[in-house]
Backbone as CSV, one residue per row, in Angstrom:
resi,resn,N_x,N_y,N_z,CA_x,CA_y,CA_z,C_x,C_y,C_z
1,UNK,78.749,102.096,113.570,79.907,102.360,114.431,80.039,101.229,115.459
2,UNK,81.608,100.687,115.785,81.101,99.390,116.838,81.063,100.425,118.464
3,UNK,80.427,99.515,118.712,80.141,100.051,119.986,80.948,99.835,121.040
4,UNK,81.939,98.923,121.123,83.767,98.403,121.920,84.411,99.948,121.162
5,UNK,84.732,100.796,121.575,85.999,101.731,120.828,87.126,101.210,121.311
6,UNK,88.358,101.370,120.544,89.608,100.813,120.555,90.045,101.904,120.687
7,UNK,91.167,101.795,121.771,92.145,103.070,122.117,93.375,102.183,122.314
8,UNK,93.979,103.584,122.190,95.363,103.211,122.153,96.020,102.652,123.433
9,UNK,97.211,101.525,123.725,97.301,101.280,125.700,96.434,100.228,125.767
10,UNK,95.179,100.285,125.393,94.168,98.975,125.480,94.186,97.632,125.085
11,UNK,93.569,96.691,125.755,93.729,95.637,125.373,92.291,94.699,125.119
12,UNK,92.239,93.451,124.068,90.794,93.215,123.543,90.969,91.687,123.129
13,UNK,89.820,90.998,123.425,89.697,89.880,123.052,88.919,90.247,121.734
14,UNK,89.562,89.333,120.808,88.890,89.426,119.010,88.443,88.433,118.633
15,UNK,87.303,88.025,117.741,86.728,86.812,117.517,85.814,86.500,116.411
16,UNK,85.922,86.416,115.128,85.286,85.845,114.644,84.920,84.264,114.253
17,UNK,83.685,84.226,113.453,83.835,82.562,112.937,83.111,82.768,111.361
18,UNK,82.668,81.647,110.567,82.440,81.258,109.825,80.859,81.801,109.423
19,UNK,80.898,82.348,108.015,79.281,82.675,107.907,78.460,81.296,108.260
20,UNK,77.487,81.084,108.742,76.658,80.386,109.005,77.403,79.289,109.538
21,UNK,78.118,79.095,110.314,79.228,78.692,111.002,79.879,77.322,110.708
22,UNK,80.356,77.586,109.201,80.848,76.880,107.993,82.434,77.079,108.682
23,UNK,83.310,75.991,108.127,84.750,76.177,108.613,85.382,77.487,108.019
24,UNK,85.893,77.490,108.165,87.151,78.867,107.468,88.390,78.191,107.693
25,UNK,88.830,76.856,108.387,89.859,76.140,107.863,89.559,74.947,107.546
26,UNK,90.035,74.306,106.456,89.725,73.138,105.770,90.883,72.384,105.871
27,UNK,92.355,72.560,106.416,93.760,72.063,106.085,94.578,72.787,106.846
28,UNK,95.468,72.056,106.714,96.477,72.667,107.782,97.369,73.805,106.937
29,UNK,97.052,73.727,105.645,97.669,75.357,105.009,97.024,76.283,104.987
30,UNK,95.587,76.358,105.083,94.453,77.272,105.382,95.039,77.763,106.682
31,UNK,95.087,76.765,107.905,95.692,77.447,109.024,96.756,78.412,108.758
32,UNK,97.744,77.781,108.365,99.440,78.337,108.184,99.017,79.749,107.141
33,UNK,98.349,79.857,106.320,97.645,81.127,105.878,97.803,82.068,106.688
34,UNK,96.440,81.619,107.017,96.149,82.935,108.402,96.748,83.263,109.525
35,UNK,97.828,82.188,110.033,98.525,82.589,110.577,99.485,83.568,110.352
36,UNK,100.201,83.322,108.927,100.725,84.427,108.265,100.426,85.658,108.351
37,UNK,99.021,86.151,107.958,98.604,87.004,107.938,98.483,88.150,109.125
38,UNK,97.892,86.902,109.697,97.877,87.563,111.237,98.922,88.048,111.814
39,UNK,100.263,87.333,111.722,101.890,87.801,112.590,102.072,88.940,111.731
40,UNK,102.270,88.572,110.021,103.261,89.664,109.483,101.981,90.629,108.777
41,UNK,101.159,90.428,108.761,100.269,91.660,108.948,100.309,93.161,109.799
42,UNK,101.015,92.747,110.726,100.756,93.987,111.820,101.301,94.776,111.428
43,UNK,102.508,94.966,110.415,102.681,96.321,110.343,101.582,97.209,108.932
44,UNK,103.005,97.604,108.284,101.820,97.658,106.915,102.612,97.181,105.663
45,UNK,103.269,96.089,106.023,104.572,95.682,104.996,103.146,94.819,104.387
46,UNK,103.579,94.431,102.942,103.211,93.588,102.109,103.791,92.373,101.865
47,UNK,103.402,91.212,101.284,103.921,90.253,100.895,103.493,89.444,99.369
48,UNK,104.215,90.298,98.127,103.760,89.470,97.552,103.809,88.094,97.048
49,UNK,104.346,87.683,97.503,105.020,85.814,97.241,104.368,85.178,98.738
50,UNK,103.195,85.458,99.274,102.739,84.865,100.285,102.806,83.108,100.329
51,UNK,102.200,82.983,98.729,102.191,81.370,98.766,103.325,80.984,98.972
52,UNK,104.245,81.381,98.591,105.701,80.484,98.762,105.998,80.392,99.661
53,UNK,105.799,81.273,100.736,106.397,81.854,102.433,105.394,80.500,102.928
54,UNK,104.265,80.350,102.487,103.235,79.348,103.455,103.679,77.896,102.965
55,UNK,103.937,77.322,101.907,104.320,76.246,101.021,105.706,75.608,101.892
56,UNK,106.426,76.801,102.082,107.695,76.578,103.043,107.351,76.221,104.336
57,UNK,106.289,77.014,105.247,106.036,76.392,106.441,105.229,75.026,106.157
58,UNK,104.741,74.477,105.190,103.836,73.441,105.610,104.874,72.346,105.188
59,UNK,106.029,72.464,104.856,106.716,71.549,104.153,108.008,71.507,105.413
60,UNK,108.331,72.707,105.955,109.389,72.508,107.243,109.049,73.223,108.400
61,UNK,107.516,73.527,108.672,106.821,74.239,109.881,108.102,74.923,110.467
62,UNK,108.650,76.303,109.401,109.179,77.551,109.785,108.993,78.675,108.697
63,UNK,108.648,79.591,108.936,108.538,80.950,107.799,110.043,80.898,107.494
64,UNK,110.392,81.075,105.848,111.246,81.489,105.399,111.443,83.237,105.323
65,UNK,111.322,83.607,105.926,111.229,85.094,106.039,112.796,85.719,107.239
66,UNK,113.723,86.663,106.418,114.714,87.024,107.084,114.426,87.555,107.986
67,UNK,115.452,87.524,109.451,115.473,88.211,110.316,115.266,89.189,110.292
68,UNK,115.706,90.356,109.550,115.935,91.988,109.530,114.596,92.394,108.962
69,UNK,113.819,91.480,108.214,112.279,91.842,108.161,111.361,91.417,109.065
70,UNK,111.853,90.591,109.627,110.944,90.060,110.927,111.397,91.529,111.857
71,UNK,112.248,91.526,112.063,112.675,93.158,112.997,111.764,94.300,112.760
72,UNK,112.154,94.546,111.601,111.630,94.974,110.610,110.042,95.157,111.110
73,UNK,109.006,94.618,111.054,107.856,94.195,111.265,107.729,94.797,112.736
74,UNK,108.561,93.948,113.717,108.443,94.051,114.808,108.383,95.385,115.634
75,UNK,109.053,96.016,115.222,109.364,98.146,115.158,108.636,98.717,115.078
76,UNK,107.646,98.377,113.642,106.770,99.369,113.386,105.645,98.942,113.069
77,UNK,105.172,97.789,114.081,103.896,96.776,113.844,103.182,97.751,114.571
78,UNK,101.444,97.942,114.307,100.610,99.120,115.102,99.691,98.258,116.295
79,UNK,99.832,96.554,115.893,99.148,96.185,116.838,100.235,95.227,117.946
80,UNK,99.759,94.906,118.872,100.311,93.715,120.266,99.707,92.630,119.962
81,UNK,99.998,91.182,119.157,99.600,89.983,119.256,99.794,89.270,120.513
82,UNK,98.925,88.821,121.659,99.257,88.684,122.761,99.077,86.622,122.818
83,UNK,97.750,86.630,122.576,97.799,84.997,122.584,96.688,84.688,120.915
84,UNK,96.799,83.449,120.538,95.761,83.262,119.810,95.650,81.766,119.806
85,UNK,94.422,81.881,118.901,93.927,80.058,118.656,93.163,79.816,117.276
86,UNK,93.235,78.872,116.441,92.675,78.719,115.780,91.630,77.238,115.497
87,UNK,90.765,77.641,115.607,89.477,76.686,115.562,89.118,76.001,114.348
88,UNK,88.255,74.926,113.905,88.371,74.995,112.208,86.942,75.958,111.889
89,UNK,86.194,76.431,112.957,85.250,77.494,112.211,84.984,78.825,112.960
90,UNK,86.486,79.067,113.841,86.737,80.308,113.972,87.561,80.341,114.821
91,UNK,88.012,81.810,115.047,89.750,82.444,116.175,89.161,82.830,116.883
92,UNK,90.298,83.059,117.816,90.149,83.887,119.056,91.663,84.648,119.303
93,UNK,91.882,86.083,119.362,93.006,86.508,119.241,92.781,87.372,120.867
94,UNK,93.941,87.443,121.586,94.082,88.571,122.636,94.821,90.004,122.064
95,UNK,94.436,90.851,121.380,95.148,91.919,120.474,95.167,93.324,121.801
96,UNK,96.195,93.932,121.666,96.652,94.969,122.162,96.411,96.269,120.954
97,UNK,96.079,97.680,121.251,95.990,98.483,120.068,97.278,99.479,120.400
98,UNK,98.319,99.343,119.525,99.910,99.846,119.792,99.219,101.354,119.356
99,UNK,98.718,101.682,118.392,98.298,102.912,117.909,96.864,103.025,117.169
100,UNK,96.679,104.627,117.126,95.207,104.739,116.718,95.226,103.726,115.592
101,UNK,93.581,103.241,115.262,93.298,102.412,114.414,94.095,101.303,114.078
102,UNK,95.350,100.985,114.974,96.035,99.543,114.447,95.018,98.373,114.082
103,UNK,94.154,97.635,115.279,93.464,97.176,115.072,92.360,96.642,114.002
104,UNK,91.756,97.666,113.477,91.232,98.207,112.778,91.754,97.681,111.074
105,UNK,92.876,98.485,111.077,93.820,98.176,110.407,94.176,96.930,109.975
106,UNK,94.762,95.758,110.849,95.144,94.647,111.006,93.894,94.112,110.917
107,UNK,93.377,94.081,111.258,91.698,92.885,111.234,91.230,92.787,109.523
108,UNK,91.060,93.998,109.263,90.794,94.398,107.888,91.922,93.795,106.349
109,UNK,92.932,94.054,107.127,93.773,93.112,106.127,94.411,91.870,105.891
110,UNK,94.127,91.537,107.093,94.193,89.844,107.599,92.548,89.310,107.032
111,UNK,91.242,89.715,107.328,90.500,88.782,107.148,90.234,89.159,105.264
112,UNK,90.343,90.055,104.788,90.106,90.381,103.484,91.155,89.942,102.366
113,UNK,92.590,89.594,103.135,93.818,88.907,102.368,93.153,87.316,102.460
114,UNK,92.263,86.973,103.811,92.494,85.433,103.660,91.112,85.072,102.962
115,UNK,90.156,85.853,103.090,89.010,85.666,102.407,88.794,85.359,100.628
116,UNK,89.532,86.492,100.482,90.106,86.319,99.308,91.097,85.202,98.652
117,UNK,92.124,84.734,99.137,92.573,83.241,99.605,91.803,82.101,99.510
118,UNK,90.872,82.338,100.029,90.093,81.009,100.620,89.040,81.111,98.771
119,UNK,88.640,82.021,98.645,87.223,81.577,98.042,88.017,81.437,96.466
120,UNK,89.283,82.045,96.516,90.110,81.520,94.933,90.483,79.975,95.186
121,UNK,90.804,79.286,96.258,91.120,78.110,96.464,90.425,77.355,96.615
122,UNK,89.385,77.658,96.800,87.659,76.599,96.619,86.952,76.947,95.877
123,UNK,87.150,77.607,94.992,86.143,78.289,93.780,84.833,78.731,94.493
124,UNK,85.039,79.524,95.278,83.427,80.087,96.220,83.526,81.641,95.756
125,UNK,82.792,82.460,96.251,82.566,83.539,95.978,81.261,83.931,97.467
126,UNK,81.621,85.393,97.526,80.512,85.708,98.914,81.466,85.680,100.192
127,UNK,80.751,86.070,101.201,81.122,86.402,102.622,81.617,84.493,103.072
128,UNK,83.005,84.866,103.730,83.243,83.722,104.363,83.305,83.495,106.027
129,UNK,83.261,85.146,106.791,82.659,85.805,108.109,81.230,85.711,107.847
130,UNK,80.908,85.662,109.641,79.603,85.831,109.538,79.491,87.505,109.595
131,UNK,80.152,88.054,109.950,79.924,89.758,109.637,81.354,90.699,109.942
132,UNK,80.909,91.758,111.012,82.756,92.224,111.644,83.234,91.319,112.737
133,UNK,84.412,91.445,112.570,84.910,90.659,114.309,84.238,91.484,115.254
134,UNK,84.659,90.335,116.190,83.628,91.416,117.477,84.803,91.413,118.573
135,UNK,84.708,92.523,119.048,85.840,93.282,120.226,85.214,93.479,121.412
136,UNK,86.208,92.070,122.967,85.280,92.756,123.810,86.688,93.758,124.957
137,UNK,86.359,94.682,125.117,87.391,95.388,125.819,87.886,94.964,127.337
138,UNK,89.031,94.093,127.583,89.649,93.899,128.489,90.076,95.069,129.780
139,UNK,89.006,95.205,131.077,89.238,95.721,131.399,90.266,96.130,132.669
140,UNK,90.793,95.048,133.097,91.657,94.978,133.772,92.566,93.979,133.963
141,UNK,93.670,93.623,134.567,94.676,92.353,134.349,94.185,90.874,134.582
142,UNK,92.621,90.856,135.815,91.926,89.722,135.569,91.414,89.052,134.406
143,UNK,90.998,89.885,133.991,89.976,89.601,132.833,91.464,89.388,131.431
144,UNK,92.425,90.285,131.480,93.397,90.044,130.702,94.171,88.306,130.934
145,UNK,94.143,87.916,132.080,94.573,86.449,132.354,93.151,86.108,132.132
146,UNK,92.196,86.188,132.439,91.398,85.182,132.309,91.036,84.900,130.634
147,UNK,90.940,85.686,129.916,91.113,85.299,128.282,92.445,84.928,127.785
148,UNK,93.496,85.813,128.204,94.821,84.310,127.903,94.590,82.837,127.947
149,UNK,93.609,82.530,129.194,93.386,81.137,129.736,92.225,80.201,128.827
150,UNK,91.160,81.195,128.646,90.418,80.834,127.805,90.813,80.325,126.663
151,UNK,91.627,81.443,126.062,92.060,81.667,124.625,92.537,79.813,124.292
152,UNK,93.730,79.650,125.334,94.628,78.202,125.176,94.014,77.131,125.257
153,UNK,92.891,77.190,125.939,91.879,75.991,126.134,91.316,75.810,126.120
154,UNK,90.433,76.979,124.396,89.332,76.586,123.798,89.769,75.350,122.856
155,UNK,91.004,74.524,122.824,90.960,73.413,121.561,90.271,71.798,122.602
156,UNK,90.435,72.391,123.727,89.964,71.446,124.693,88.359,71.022,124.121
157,UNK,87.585,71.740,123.338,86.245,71.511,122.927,86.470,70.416,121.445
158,UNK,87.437,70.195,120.944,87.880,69.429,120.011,87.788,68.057,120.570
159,UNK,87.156,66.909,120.192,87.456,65.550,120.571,88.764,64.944,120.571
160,UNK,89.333,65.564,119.655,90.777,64.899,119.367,91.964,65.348,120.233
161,UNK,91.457,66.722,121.177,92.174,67.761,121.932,92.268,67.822,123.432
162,UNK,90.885,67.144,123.631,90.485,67.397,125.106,91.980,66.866,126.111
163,UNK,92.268,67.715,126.835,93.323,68.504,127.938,94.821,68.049,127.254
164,UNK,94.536,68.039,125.693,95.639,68.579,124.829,96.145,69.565,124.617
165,UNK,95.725,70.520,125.613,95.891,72.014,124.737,97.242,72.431,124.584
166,UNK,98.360,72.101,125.481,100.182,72.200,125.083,100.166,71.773,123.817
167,UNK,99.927,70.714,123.179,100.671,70.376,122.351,99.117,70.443,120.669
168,UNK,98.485,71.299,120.857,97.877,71.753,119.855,98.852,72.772,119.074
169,UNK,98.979,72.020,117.762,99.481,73.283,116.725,99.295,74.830,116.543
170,UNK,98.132,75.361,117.079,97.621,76.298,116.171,96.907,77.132,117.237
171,UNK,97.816,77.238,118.125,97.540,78.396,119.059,99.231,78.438,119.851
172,UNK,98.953,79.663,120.847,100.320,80.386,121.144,100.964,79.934,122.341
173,UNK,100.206,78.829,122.718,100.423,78.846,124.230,101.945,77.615,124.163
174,UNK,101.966,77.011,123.125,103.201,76.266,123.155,104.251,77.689,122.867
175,UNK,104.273,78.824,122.667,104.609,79.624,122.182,105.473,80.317,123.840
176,UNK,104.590,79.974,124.710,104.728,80.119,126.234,105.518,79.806,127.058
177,UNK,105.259,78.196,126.603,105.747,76.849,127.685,106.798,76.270,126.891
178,UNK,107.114,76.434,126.032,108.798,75.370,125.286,109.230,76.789,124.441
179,UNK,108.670,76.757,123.064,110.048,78.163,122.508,109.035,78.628,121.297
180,UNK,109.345,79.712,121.571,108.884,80.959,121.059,109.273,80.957,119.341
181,UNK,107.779,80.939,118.477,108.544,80.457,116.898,108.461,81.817,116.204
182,UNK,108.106,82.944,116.578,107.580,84.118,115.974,108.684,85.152,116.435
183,UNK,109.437,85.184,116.640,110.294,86.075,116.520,110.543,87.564,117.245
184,UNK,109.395,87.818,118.286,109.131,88.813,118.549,107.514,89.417,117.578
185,UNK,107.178,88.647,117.340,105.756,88.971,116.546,104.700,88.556,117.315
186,UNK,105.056,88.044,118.743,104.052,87.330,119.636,104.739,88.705,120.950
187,UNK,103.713,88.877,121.827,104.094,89.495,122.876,103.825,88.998,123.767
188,UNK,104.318,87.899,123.980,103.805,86.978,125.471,104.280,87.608,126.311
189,UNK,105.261,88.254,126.532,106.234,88.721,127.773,104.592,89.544,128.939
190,UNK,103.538,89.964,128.356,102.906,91.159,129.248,101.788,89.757,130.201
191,UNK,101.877,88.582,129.752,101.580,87.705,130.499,102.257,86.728,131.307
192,UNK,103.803,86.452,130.408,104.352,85.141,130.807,105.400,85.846,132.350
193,UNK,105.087,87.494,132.340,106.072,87.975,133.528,105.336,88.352,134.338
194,UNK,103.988,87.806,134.441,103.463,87.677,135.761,103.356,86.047,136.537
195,UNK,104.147,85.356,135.761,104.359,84.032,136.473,105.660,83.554,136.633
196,UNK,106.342,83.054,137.681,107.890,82.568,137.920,108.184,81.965,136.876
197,UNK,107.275,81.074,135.875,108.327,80.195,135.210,107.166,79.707,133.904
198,UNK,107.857,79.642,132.887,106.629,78.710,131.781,105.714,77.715,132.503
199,UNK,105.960,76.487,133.684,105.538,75.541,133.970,104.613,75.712,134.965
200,UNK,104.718,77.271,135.532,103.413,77.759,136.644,102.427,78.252,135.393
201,UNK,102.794,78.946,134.489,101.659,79.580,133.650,100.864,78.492,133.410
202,UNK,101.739,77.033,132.501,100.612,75.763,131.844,100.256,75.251,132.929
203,UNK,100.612,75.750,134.430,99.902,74.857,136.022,98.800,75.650,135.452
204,UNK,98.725,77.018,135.800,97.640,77.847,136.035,96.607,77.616,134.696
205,UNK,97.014,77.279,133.651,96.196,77.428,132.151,95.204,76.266,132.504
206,UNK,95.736,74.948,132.652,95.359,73.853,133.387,94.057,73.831,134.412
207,UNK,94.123,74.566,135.575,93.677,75.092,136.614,92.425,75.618,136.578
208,UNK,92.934,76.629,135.613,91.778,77.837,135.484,90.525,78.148,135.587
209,UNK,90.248,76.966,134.502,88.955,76.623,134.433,87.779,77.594,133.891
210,UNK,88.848,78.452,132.771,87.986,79.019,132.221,87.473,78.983,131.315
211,UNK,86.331,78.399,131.090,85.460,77.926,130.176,84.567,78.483,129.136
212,UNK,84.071,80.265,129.902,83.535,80.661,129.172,84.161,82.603,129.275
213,UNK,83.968,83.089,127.624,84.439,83.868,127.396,84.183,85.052,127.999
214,UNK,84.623,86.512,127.946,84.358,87.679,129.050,82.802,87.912,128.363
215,UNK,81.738,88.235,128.625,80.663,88.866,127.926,80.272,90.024,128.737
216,UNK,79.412,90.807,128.136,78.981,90.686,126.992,79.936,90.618,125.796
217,UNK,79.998,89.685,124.498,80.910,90.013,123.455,79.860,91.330,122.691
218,UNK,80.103,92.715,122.099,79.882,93.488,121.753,80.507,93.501,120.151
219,UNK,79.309,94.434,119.375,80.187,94.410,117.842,80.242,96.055,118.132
Protein backbone atom coordinates (compact mmCIF):
# COMPACT_ATOMS: atom_id res chain seq x y z
CA UNK A 1 0.00 0.00 0.00
CA UNK A 2 1.80 3.51 -0.68
CA UNK A 3 2.08 5.20 2.21
CA UNK A 4 1.32 9.20 0.47
CA UNK A 5 -2.74 8.42 0.16
CA UNK A 6 -4.23 10.46 -2.59
CA UNK A 7 -7.44 12.25 -1.95
CA UNK A 8 -9.50 13.96 -3.74
CA UNK A 9 -8.90 18.40 -3.61
CA UNK A 10 -5.19 17.33 -3.08
CA UNK A 11 -2.29 18.16 -4.58
CA UNK A 12 1.28 16.00 -5.25
CA UNK A 13 4.55 16.17 -6.60
CA UNK A 14 5.11 12.78 -8.92
CA UNK A 15 8.39 11.36 -9.92
CA UNK A 16 9.82 8.70 -11.38
CA UNK A 17 13.18 7.73 -13.27
CA UNK A 18 14.84 5.03 -15.08
CA UNK A 19 15.49 1.37 -13.73
CA UNK A 20 18.98 1.59 -12.66
CA UNK A 21 18.90 5.09 -13.76
CA UNK A 22 19.14 4.26 -17.53
CA UNK A 23 17.37 7.07 -19.78
CA UNK A 24 13.70 6.56 -20.55
CA UNK A 25 14.24 9.25 -23.26
CA UNK A 26 16.55 8.59 -26.03
CA UNK A 27 14.98 11.37 -28.74
CA UNK A 28 12.97 13.93 -28.95
CA UNK A 29 9.92 11.51 -30.04
CA UNK A 30 10.38 9.41 -26.95
CA UNK A 31 9.75 12.83 -25.29
CA UNK A 32 6.71 13.89 -27.56
CA UNK A 33 5.43 10.19 -26.56
CA UNK A 34 5.09 10.72 -23.17
CA UNK A 35 4.07 13.79 -23.36
CA UNK A 36 1.12 12.56 -25.18
CA UNK A 37 0.34 10.28 -22.84
CA UNK A 38 0.58 12.25 -20.04
CA UNK A 39 -1.95 15.36 -21.42
CA UNK A 40 -4.48 13.07 -23.24
CA UNK A 41 -4.28 10.36 -20.82
CA UNK A 42 -6.21 12.04 -18.11
CA UNK A 43 -9.34 11.14 -18.99
CA UNK A 44 -10.12 7.58 -19.98
CA UNK A 45 -10.36 8.25 -23.80
CA UNK A 46 -8.08 6.01 -25.89
CA UNK A 47 -5.96 6.60 -28.77
CA UNK A 48 -5.48 4.20 -31.18
CA UNK A 49 -3.37 5.89 -33.97
CA UNK A 50 -1.02 7.33 -31.19
CA UNK A 51 1.97 7.06 -33.60
CA UNK A 52 0.54 9.25 -36.11
CA UNK A 53 -0.71 11.99 -33.50
CA UNK A 54 3.27 11.93 -32.27
CA UNK A 55 4.89 11.70 -36.01
CA UNK A 56 2.73 14.96 -36.54
CA UNK A 57 4.12 16.75 -33.52
CA UNK A 58 7.73 15.94 -34.25
CA UNK A 59 7.38 17.01 -37.81
CA UNK A 60 5.22 20.50 -36.94
CA UNK A 61 5.60 20.56 -32.89
CA UNK A 62 1.54 20.62 -32.66
CA UNK A 63 -0.91 17.58 -31.82
CA UNK A 64 -3.15 17.00 -34.65
CA UNK A 65 -5.94 16.25 -32.41
CA UNK A 66 -9.51 18.27 -32.81
CA UNK A 67 -10.68 20.76 -30.61
CA UNK A 68 -14.01 19.11 -29.46
CA UNK A 69 -11.77 16.14 -28.26
CA UNK A 70 -9.35 18.17 -26.63
CA UNK A 71 -12.71 19.63 -24.77
CA UNK A 72 -13.68 16.61 -24.75
CA UNK A 73 -10.73 15.36 -22.51
CA UNK A 74 -10.72 18.45 -20.69
CA UNK A 75 -14.49 17.82 -18.93
CA UNK A 76 -14.01 14.64 -17.92
CA UNK A 77 -10.18 14.34 -17.26
CA UNK A 78 -9.95 12.74 -13.35
CA UNK A 79 -6.62 14.30 -12.88
CA UNK A 80 -5.13 18.41 -12.64
CA UNK A 81 -1.81 18.53 -14.75
CA UNK A 82 -0.33 21.49 -12.99
CA UNK A 83 3.46 21.83 -14.12
CA UNK A 84 5.88 19.19 -15.56
CA UNK A 85 9.44 18.42 -16.84
CA UNK A 86 11.06 15.98 -18.60
CA UNK A 87 14.59 14.79 -17.89
CA UNK A 88 16.36 12.19 -20.22
CA UNK A 89 16.28 9.66 -17.13
CA UNK A 90 13.28 10.86 -15.46
CA UNK A 91 9.91 13.44 -14.75
CA UNK A 92 8.73 15.39 -12.43
CA UNK A 93 4.94 16.16 -12.66
CA UNK A 94 2.90 18.65 -10.10
CA UNK A 95 -0.56 16.41 -10.40
CA UNK A 96 -3.76 17.48 -8.66
CA UNK A 97 -6.29 14.31 -7.82
CA UNK A 98 -9.77 15.73 -9.60
CA UNK A 99 -11.35 12.37 -8.30
CA UNK A 100 -11.01 9.16 -6.31
CA UNK A 101 -8.17 7.16 -7.83
CA UNK A 102 -7.56 9.63 -10.87
CA UNK A 103 -4.08 9.55 -10.16
CA UNK A 104 -3.71 6.23 -9.78
CA UNK A 105 -5.42 5.80 -12.82
CA UNK A 106 -3.39 8.18 -15.00
CA UNK A 107 0.11 7.11 -13.73
CA UNK A 108 -0.77 3.52 -14.55
CA UNK A 109 -1.69 4.20 -18.06
CA UNK A 110 0.75 6.68 -19.03
CA UNK A 111 3.80 4.72 -17.69
CA UNK A 112 2.51 1.13 -18.97
CA UNK A 113 1.34 2.77 -22.60
CA UNK A 114 4.99 4.24 -22.76
CA UNK A 115 6.83 1.33 -21.39
CA UNK A 116 5.43 -0.70 -23.67
CA UNK A 117 6.39 1.91 -26.48
CA UNK A 118 9.73 2.12 -25.52
CA UNK A 119 10.84 -1.60 -25.18
CA UNK A 120 8.91 -2.43 -28.87
CA UNK A 121 11.10 0.46 -30.22
CA UNK A 122 14.41 -0.76 -28.86
CA UNK A 123 13.79 -4.34 -28.91
CA UNK A 124 14.19 -4.53 -24.86
CA UNK A 125 11.97 -6.36 -22.76
CA UNK A 126 11.70 -5.94 -18.60
CA UNK A 127 11.05 -2.99 -16.26
CA UNK A 128 12.01 0.40 -17.76
CA UNK A 129 10.98 2.27 -14.00
CA UNK A 130 12.92 1.72 -11.29
CA UNK A 131 9.62 0.62 -9.42
CA UNK A 132 6.09 2.85 -8.57
CA UNK A 133 6.22 6.59 -8.93
CA UNK A 134 6.62 8.09 -5.80
CA UNK A 135 4.00 10.76 -4.41
CA UNK A 136 5.01 13.40 -2.08
CA UNK A 137 1.79 15.18 -0.71
CA UNK A 138 1.79 18.97 -1.10
CA UNK A 139 0.80 20.37 1.90
CA UNK A 140 0.09 23.75 1.61
CA UNK A 141 0.38 26.71 -1.12
CA UNK A 142 4.22 27.08 -0.07
CA UNK A 143 5.30 23.96 -0.72
CA UNK A 144 2.72 24.00 -3.85
CA UNK A 145 4.97 27.14 -5.31
CA UNK A 146 7.90 25.83 -4.12
CA UNK A 147 7.69 22.53 -6.44
CA UNK A 148 6.20 24.57 -9.36
CA UNK A 149 9.71 26.30 -8.96
CA UNK A 150 11.61 23.32 -8.60
CA UNK A 151 9.73 21.47 -11.15
CA UNK A 152 10.95 24.45 -14.06
CA UNK A 153 14.44 24.47 -12.97
CA UNK A 154 15.35 21.10 -12.65
CA UNK A 155 16.71 21.34 -16.63
CA UNK A 156 19.10 23.89 -15.06
CA UNK A 157 21.18 20.51 -13.96
CA UNK A 158 21.62 19.85 -17.82
CA UNK A 159 24.99 21.38 -19.18
CA UNK A 160 23.40 22.46 -22.22
CA UNK A 161 20.47 24.21 -19.96
CA UNK A 162 22.01 25.87 -17.15
CA UNK A 163 19.62 29.20 -16.46
CA UNK A 164 17.93 28.02 -19.75
CA UNK A 165 15.05 26.91 -18.21
CA UNK A 166 12.33 29.42 -20.42
CA UNK A 167 13.28 28.20 -23.35
CA UNK A 168 13.71 24.30 -22.60
CA UNK A 169 11.30 22.23 -24.74
CA UNK A 170 10.00 19.77 -22.48
CA UNK A 171 8.59 21.23 -19.54
CA UNK A 172 5.48 23.65 -18.84
CA UNK A 173 6.86 26.62 -17.73
CA UNK A 174 7.14 28.16 -21.34
CA UNK A 175 3.55 27.02 -21.08
CA UNK A 176 3.38 30.04 -18.34
CA UNK A 177 5.45 32.82 -19.68
CA UNK A 178 4.60 33.12 -23.73
CA UNK A 179 1.43 30.69 -24.81
CA UNK A 180 -0.18 27.99 -23.62
CA UNK A 181 0.13 24.77 -26.31
CA UNK A 182 -2.25 22.29 -24.48
CA UNK A 183 -5.41 23.50 -24.73
CA UNK A 184 -6.72 23.50 -21.38
CA UNK A 185 -4.94 20.09 -20.59
CA UNK A 186 -2.39 22.12 -18.47
CA UNK A 187 -3.90 23.90 -15.35
CA UNK A 188 -1.54 26.61 -14.81
CA UNK A 189 -4.23 29.09 -13.89
CA UNK A 190 -4.04 27.61 -9.78
CA UNK A 191 -0.41 29.04 -9.96
CA UNK A 192 -0.04 31.64 -12.68
CA UNK A 193 -3.13 33.70 -10.54
CA UNK A 194 -1.15 34.12 -7.74
CA UNK A 195 1.24 36.40 -9.67
CA UNK A 196 0.36 39.91 -11.56
CA UNK A 197 1.78 38.86 -14.73
CA UNK A 198 3.74 35.82 -16.66
CA UNK A 199 7.06 38.00 -16.24
CA UNK A 200 6.79 38.17 -12.18
CA UNK A 201 6.20 34.29 -12.12
CA UNK A 202 9.73 33.64 -14.59
CA UNK A 203 11.17 36.79 -11.99
CA UNK A 204 10.18 34.57 -9.14
CA UNK A 205 11.11 30.94 -10.96
CA UNK A 206 14.54 32.67 -11.50
CA UNK A 207 14.81 33.83 -7.85
CA UNK A 208 13.71 31.00 -6.06
CA UNK A 209 16.31 29.09 -5.68
CA UNK A 210 14.84 26.04 -5.30
CA UNK A 211 17.09 23.48 -5.67
CA UNK A 212 16.02 20.74 -3.79
CA UNK A 213 12.81 18.76 -3.82
CA UNK A 214 9.96 18.69 -0.79
CA UNK A 215 11.18 15.43 1.26
CA UNK A 216 10.70 13.18 2.58
CA UNK A 217 9.81 11.72 -1.13
CA UNK A 218 7.56 8.67 0.15
CA UNK A 219 6.37 5.50 -2.03
Amino acid sequence: MRKTPISPGEYYHILNRGNDKQNIFRDDRDRVRFLFLLLYLQGEDSFPNAGRVVTHFVRHRVFNIDPETIKKIADRKRTELVSFILMPNHFHLLVGERSEGGIARHMQRVLNAYTKYFNTRYKRSGHLFQGPYRAVHLKDNDQLLYTSAYIHRNCRTLPDWKNKEKLYPWSSLQDYITKDRWSGLLEKELIQEQFPNPNEYEKWIIESGAKDPIKPIET
